[in-house]
C-alpha positions in Angstrom: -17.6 -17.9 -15.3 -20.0 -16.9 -17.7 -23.3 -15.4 -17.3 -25.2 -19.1 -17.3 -22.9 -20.4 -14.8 -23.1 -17.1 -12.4 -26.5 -17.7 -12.6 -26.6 -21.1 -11.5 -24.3 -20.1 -8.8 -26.5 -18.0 -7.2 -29.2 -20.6 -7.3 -27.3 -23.1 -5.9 -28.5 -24.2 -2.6 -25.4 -26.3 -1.4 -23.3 -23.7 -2.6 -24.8 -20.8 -1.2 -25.0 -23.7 2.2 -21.6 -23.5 1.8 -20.6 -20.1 1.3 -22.8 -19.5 4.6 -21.0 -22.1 6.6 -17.8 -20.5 5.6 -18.4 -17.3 6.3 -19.9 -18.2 9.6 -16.8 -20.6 10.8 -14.5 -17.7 9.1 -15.9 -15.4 11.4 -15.8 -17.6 14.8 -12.1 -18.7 13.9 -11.1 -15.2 12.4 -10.2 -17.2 8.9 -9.1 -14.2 6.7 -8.0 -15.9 3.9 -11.4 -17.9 4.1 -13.4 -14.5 4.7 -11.7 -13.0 1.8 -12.6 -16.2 0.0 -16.4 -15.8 0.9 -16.0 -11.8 0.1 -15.1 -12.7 -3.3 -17.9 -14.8 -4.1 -20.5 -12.9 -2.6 -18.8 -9.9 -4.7 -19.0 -12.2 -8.3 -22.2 -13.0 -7.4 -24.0 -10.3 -6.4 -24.9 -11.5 -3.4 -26.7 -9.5 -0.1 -24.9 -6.2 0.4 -25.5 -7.1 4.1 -23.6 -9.4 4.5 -20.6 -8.3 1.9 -20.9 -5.4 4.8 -20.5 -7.1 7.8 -17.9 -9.6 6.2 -16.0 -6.4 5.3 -15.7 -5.3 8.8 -14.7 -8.5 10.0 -11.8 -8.7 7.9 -10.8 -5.2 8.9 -11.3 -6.0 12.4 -8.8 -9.3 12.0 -6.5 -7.3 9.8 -6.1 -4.1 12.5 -5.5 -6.6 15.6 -3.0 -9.0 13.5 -1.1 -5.8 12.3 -1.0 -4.3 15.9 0.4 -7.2 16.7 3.1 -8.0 14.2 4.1 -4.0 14.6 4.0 -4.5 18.5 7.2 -7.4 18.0 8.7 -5.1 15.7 8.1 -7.0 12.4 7.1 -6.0 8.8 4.5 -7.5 7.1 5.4 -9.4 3.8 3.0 -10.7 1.1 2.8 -14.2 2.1 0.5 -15.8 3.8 -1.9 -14.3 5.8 -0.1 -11.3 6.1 -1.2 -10.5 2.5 -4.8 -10.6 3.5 -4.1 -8.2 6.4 -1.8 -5.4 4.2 -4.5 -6.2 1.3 -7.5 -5.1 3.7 -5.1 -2.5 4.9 -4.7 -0.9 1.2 -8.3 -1.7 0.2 -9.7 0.5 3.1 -7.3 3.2 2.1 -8.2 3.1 -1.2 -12.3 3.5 0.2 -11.3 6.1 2.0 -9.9 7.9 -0.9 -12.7 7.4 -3.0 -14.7 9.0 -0.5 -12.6 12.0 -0.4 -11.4 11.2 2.7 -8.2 12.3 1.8 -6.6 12.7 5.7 -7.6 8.8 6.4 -6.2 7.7 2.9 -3.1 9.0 3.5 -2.4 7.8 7.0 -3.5 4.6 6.3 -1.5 4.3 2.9 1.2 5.8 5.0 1.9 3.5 8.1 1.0 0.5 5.3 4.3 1.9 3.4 6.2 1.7 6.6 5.4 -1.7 7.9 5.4 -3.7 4.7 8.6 -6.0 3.2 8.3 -5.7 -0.4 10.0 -3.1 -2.3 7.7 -2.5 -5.5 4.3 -2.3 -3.3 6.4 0.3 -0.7 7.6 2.5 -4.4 3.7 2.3 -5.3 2.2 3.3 -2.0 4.8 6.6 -2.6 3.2 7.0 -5.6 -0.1 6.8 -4.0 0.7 9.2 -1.0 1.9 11.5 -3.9 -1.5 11.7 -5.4 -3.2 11.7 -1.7 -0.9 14.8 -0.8 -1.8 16.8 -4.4 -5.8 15.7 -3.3 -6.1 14.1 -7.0 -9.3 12.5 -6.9 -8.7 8.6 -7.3 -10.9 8.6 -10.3 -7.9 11.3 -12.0 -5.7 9.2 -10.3 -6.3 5.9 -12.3 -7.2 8.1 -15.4 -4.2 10.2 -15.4 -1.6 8.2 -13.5 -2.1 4.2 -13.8 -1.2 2.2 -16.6 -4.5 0.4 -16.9 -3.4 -2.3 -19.6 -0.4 -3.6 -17.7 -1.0 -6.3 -16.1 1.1 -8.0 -13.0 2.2 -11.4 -13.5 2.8 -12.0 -9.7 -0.2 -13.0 -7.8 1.3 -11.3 -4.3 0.7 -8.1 -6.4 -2.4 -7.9 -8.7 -4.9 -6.7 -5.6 -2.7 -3.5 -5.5 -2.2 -0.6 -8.4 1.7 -0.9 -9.2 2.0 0.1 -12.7 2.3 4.0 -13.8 2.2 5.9 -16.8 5.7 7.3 -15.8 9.0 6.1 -14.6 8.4 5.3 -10.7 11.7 6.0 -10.1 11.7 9.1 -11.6 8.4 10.3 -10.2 9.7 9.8 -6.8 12.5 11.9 -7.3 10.7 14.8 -8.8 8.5 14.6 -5.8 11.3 14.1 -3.3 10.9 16.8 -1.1 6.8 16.9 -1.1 7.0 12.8 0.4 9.9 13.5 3.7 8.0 16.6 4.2 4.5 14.2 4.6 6.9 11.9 6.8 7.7 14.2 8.9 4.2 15.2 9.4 3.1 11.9 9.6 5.7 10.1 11.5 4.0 10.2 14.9 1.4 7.3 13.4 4.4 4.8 13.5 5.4 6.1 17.1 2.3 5.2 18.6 
């Protein structure tokens, strides 16, 4: 969209009707993939921080009770579906939390994510993460230092996560071997619970 028709956007009545009505039934029905739809607008748009607030926590709230549940039977979460709405709201409010220097809620969060997710490039990335977390790198450094910002992920499952490096993943997991199953074992009491 350019600037003319963000504008217009934002003016619309029947869209913004619309936008209303589907956050409102999103929230009544707990419709993540519609909330998330709604949060994206509102985000592109500018809209009331109010409400990109309290659609926020609803999506959290969904997320943590769908999660508890799928954990609770045993399961992983994979990247289809809803499911990718709840380990994307999982990874976004890590990702808050470490940009508020939070880094003790970061990397639990980032943690129990990495334990209960299906997909082998997103677990290999969340190490990564953790690595940072552990070493208390700021996220700014983080993106600066460790993310290769020009890559760009052509699977659609991926691009609301950081997956691409400067380095060899591989490589960089090895080297920091020893620093990651000494964080599991501190950690591993969150999966217990």
């Amino acid at each position: 969209m350019d600037k003319e028709q963000l504008l217009q956007a934002r003016i619309n009545p029947d869209f913004l009707n619309y936008l209303e009505n589907t956050r409102v039934d999103a929230i009544k029905t707990k419709n993540i993939s519609a909330l998330y739809e709604v949060l994206d607008s509102f985000l592109i748009l500018d809209l009331e921080e109010e409400k990109v607030n309290d659609i926020y926590q609803n999506i959290l709230k969904i997320s943590f009770e769908n999660v508890q549940k799928i954990i609770d039977d045993n399961k992983k979460l994979s990247l289809n579906g809803d499911e990718l709405f709840f380990v994307r709201a999982f990874y976004e409010h890590g990702i808050e939390k470490w940009s508020q220097g939070d880094f003790k809620g970061a990397k639990e969060l980032l943690f129990v994510l990495s334990n209960i997710i299906e997909d082998d490039l997103l677990i290999k990335s969340l190490q990564s993460h953790l690595i940072a977390i552990i070493k208390e790198l700021d996220l700014d450094s983080f993106y600066e230092n460790e993310v290769n910002l020009d890559s760009v992920d052509l699977d659609e499952r991926h691009a609301y996560f950081i997956t691409s490096f400067k380095y060899d993943i591989k490589n960089h997991l090895d080297l920091n071997k020893e620093l990651l199953e000494k964080e599991y074992e501190n950690l591993q009491d969150l999966l217990d619970k």
